[in-house]
C-alpha positions in Angstrom: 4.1 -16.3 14.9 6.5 -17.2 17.9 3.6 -18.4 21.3 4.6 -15.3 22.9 2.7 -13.3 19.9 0.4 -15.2 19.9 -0.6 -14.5 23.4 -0.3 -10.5 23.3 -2.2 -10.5 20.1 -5.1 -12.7 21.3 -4.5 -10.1 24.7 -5.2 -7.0 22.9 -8.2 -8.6 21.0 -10.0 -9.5 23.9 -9.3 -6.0 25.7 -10.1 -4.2 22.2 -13.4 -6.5 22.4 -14.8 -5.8 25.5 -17.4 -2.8 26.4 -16.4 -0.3 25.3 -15.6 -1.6 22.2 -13.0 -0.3 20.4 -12.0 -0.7 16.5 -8.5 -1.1 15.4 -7.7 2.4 14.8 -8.9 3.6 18.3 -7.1 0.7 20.2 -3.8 1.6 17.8 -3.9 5.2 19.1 -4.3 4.7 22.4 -1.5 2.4 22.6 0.5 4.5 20.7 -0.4 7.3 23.1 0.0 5.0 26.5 3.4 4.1 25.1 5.1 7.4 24.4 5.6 8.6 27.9 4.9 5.0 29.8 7.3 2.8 27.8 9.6 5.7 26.3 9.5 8.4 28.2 10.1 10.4 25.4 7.5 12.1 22.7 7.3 10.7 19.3 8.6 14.2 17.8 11.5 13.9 19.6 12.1 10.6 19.0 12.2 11.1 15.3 13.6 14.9 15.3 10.2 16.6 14.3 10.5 19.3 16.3 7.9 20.7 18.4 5.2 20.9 16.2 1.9 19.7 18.1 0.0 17.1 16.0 -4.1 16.4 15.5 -5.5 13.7 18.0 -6.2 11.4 15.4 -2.6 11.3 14.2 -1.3 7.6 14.2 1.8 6.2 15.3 4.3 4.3 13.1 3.3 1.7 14.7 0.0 -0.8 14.3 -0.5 -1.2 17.3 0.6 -5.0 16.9 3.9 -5.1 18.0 5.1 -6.7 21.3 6.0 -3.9 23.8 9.6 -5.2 23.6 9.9 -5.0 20.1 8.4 -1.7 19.7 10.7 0.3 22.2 13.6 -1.6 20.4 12.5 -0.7 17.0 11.8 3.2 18.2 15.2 3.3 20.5 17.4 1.9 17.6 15.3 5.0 15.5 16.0 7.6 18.6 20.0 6.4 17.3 20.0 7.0 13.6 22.3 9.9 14.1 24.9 6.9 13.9 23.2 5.4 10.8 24.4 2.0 11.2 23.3 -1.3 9.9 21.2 -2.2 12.6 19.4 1.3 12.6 18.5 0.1 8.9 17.0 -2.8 9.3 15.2 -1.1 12.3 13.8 1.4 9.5 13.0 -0.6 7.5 10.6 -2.7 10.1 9.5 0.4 11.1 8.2 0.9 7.5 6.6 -2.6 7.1 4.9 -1.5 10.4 3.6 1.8 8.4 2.2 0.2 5.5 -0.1 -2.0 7.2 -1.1 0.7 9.3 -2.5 2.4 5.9 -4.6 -0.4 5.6 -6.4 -0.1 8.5 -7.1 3.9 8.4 -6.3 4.8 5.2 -4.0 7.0 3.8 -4.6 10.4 4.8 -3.5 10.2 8.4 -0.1 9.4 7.7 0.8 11.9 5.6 2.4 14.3 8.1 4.2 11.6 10.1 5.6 9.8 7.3 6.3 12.9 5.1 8.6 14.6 8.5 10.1 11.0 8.8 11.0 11.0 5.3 12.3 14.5 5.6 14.8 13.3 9.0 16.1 10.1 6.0 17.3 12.5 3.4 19.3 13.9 5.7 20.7 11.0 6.6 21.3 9.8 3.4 23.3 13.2 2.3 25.6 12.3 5.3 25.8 8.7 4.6 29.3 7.0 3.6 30.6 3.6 3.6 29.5 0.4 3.7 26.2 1.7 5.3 25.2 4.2 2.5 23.3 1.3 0.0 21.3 -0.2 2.9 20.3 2.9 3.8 19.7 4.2 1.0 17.5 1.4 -0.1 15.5 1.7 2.6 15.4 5.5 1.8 13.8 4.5 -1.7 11.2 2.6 0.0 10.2 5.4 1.9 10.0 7.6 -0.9 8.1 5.4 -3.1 5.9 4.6 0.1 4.9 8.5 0.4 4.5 9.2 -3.3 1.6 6.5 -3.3 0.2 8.2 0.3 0.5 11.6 -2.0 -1.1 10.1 -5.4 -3.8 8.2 -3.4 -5.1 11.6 -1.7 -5.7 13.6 -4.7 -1.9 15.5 -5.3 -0.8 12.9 -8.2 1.9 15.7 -9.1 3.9 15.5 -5.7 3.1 11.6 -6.0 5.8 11.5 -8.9 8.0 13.8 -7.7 8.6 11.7 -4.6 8.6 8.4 -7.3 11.3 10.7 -9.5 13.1 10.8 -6.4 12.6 7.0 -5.3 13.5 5.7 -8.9 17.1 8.1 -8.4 17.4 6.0 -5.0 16.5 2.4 -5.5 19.2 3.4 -9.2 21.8 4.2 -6.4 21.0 1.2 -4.5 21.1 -1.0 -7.8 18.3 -3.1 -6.2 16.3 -4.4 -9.1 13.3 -5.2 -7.8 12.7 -1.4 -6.2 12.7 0.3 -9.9 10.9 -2.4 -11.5 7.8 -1.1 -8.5 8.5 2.6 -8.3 8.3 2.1 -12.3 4.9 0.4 -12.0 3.9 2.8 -9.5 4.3 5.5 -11.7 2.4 3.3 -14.4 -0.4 3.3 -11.6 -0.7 7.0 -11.0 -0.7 7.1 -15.3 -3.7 4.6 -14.7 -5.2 7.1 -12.0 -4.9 9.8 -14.5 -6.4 7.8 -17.1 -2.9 8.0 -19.2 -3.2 4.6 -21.5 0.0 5.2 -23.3 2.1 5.8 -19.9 0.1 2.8 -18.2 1.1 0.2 -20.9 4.8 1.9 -21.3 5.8 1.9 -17.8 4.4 -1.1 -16.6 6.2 -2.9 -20.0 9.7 -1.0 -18.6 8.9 -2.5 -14.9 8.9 -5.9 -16.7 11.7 -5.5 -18.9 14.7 -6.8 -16.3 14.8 -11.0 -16.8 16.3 -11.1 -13.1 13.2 -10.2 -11.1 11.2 -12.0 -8.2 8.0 -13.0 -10.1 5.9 -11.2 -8.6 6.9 -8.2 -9.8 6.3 -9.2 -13.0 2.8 -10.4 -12.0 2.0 -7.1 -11.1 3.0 -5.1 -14.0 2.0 -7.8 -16.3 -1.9 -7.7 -14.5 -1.3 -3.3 -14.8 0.0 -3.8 -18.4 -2.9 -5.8 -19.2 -5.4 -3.0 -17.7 -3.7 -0.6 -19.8 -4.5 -2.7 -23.1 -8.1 -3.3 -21.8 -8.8 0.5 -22.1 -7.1 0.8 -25.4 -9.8 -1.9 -26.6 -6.8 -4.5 -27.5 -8.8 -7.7 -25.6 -6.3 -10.5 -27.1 -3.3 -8.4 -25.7 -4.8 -8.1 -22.2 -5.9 -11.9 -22.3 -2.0 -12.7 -22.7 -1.2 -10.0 -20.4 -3.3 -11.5 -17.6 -2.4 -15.1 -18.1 1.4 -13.8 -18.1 0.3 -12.3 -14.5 -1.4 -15.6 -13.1 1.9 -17.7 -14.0 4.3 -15.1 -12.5 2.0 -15.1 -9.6 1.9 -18.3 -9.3 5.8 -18.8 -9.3 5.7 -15.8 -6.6 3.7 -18.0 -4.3 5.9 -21.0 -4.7 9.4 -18.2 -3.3 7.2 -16.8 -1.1 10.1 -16.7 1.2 11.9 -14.4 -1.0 9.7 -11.2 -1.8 10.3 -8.0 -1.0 8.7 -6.6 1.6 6.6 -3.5 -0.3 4.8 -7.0 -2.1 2.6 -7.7 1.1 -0.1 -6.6 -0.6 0.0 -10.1 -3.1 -2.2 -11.8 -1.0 -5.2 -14.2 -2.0 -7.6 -12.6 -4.5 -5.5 -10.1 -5.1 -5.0 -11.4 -9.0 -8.4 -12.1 -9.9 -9.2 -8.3 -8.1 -6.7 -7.6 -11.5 -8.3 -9.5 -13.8 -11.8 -8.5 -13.0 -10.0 -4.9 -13.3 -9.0 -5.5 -16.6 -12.7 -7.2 -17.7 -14.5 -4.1 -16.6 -12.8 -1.9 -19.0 -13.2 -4.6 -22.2 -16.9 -4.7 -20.4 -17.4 -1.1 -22.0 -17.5 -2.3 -25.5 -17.8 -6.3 -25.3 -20.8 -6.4 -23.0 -20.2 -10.0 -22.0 -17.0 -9.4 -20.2 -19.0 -7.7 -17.5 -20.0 -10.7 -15.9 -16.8 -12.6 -15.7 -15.7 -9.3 -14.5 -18.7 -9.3 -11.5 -17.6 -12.7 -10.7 -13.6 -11.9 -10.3 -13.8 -9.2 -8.4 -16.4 -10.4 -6.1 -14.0 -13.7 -5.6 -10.8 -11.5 -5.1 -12.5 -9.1 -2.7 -14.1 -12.0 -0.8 -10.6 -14.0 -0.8 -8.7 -10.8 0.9 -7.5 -11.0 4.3 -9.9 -9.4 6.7 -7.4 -6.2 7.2 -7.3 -5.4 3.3 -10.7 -6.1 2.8 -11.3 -3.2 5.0 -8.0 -1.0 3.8 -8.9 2.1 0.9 -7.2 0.5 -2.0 -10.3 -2.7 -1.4 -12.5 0.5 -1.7 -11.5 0.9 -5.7 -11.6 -2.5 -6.2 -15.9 -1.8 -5.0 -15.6 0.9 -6.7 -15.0 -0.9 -10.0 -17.7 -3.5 -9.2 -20.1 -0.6 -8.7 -19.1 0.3 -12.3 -19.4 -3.1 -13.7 -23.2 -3.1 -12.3 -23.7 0.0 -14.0 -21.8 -1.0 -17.3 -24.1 -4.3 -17.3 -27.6 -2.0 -16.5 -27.5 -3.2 -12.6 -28.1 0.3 -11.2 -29.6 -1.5 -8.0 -26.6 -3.4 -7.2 -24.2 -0.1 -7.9 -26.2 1.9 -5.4 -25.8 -1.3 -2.7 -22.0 -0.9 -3.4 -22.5 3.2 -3.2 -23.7 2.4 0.6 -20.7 0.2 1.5 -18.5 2.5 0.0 -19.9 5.6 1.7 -19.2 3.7 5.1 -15.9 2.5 4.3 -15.2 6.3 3.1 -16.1 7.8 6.7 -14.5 5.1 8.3 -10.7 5.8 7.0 -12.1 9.6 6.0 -11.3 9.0 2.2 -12.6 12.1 0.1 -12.0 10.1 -3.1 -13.7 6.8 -1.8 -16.7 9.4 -1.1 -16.4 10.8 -4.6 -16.6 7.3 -5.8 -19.3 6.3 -3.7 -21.4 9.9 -5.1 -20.8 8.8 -8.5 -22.4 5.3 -8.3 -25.4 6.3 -7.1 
């Protein structure tokens, strides 16, 4: 992070610190909602197309709130131009994008369903007009997007339109002929199977996401660790032992090309493997009772290894979730009801009906 950053950031901490004091999400939306008409004098609907439409206060930005000023109106200006669809409008996309998904970790996934969805809309358009030597980039970036919303979709109860918008992704990122993209819209679609509670489709898909030997490793870490779940609840524990070490070395090969992942593998952050294993170990906990603990102590680990901001972001919330279970599994019904509290907060914090259904059903 360059000085300059570095400065801003440690800027809007203090300011976001002081009385009154504000939490992430508020300071992101008023900064989003100084900097429409201050710094763009323009409206955010008419700077991506969106019509008219009025939108709830508590709709968020495409922005975290993180950027330097500079950057942002660059970013949004080079959007305000995609009619022209050129190069530098897709790399603008796609940092607009990168901007989105950590947004989602900070207030969860509902409020960006609107925004993202009419953004998405304004990209197929562009993609039906795209020709040349623009149309891949674009395109690519287009997949992203779509994969992007059918996890927003899956993760707030509508798994159907989840897979649609994967079906669609999956056509894009084929287009595209980037590797890396199917093998985690095929994963993705392995996690909604898990969501469902789909073992064959868990196992299947997240084998296909691993079947391409030209892959950055960490996709194969993660389909490997999701392959390895899938065996856990079809009782195979030797097959989900291999499974997970498979994960662990592709994870650690990840971390040694860090430089080279693609940007939807932020999330592969410390802990984030053992939050896999300990995943995996609370389903063989169901019938070899001993598993339970190793699975208390690797989820606790991963949780406390996460970065602050992910600690904090919905998809930590299942990984308490499962530890909750674990408690019960092991005849801890205390220790589930603690986690119950924690979740119910974290659930009102980002206003996540299924982290409240999850909290409901620990208690």
């Amino acid at each position: 992070m360059s000085t300059d950053r570095q400065a801003l950031g440690a800027r809007l901490r203090a300011a976001r610190e002081a009385d009154p004091y504000w939490s992430r999400e508020q300071m992101a939306r008023l900064l989003r909602a100084a900097a429409d008409p201050r710094v763009l004098e323009t409206t955010e609907e008419e700077l991506f197309g969106l019509g008219h439409a009025s939108a709830p206060p508590s709709r968020p930005s495409c922005f975290s709130g993180e950027l330097p000023p500079d950057e942002e109106e660059r970013l949004i200006l080079a959007v305000q131009r995609a009619v022209r669809a050129d190069l530098s409008v897709v790399e603008s996309l796609a940092t607009v994008l990168a901007a989105q998904r950590r947004t989602e970790d900070a207030i969860g996934s509902a409020p960006l369903l609107e925004p993202v969805g009419a953004q998405l809309n304004a990209l197929q358009a562009l993609v039906l007009d795209a020709r040349g030597k623009v149309r891949l980039p674009l395109v690519n970036v287009a997949a992203q997007w779509a994969q992007f919303y059918g996890w927003l979709k899956a993760n707030t109860g509508h798994p159907d339109e989840g897979q649609a918008w994967l079906d669609r992704a999956l056509e894009w990122a084929t287009e595209a002929d980037d590797r890396n993209l199917i093998s985690e819209v095929l994963s993705f679609k392995g996690h909604i199977a898990w969501m469902a509670g789909h073992v064959g489709p868990v196992i299947g898909l997240s084998a296909a996401a691993q079947r391409d030997r030209g892959l950055f490793p960490g996709q194969y870490a993660m389909s490997a660790a999701q392959e390895a779940r899938g065996h856990a609840m079809a009782g195979d524990a030797a097959q989900a032992e291999r499974k997970l070490d498979k994960a662990d070395e592709q994870a650690a090969a990840a971390r040694e090309r860090a430089a080279e992942a693609p940007p939807w593998l932020y999330y592969h952050s410390p802990g984030f493997f053992e939050l896999q294993r300990g995943l995996t170990y609370r389903y063989l906990g169901r019938r070899h009772k001993p598993y339970n603990r190793r699975a208390i102590e690797a989820i606790t680990s991963g949780l406390a290894r996460l970065p602050e901001e992910m600690r904090r972001s919905e998809w930590a919330g299942e990984f308490i979730y499962q530890l909750g279970r674990t408690h019960l599994q092991n005849g801890d019904r205390d220790q589930a009801a603690a986690l119950a509290d924690d979740l119910t907060e974290m659930a009102e914090r980002l206003r996540s009906d299924r982290l409240a259904r999850q909290a409901h059903a620990l208690r």
